[in-house]
C-alpha positions in Angstrom: 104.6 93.8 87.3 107.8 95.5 88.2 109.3 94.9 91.8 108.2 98.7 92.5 104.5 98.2 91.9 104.7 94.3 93.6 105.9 96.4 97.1 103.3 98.9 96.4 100.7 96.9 96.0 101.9 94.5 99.4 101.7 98.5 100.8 98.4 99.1 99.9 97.3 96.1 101.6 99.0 96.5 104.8 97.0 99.8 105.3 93.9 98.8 104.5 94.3 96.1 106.7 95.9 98.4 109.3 92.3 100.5 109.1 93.7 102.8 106.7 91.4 104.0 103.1 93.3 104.8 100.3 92.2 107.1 98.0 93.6 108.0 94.0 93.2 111.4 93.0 94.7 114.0 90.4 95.6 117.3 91.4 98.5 119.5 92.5 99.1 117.9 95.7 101.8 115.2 96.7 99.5 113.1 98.8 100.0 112.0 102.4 97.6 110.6 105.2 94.8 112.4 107.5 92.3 111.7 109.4 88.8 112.6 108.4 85.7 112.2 110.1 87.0 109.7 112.1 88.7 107.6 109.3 91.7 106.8 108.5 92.9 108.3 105.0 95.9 108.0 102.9 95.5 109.9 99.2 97.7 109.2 96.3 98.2 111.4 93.1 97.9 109.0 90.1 100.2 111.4 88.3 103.1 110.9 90.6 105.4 107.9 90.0 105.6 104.8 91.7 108.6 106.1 93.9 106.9 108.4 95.9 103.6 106.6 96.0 105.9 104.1 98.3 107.5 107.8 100.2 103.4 108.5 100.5 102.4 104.6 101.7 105.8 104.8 104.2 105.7 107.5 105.9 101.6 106.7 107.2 102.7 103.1 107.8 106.2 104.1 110.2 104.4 103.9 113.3 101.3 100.9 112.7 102.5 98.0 114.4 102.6 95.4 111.2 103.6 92.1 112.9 99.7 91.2 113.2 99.2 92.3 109.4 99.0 89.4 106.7 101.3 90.6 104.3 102.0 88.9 100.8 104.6 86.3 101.3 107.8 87.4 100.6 106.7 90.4 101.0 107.1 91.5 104.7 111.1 92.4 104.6 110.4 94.7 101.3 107.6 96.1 102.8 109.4 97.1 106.2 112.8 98.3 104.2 110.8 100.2 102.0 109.6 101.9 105.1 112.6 102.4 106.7 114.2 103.6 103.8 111.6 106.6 103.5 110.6 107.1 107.3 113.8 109.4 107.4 112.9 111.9 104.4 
């Protein structure tokens, strides 16, 4: 697994455990996060590479409080760079 997909999948986790559902689809959409009915959704296009899947994930995590998340060890500072990094785009 490349270093990419490890953050992405530490990602994943710290929005489902945030409350967040995270859906894969195919389409012609980017992807991004909603609320619907009352949930909390985040939908990613399986077509789209890695990269923006983490633009997709960091953007709905930039304002969830993540210091009461279990995050992968090792994980935590990749996980909140990767955030900052896309949180300004």
């Amino acid at each position: 697994m490349t270093k990419d997909k490890a953050i992405l999948r530490a990602m994943e986790d710290a929005a489902r455990k945030s409350g967040y559902k995270i859906r894969w689809d195919k389409g012609q959409f980017r992807g991004g996060s909603c609320t619907l009915d009352g949930s909390k959704l985040i939908v990613l296009n399986r077509h789209h590479p890695t990269e923006v899947h983490l633009g997709v994930l960091a953007r709905a995590l930039k304002g969830v409080p993540l210091q009461g998340v279990s995050i992968r060890k090792g994980m935590r500072k990749h996980v909140e760079s990767t955030i900052q990094k896309y949180s300004f785009e």
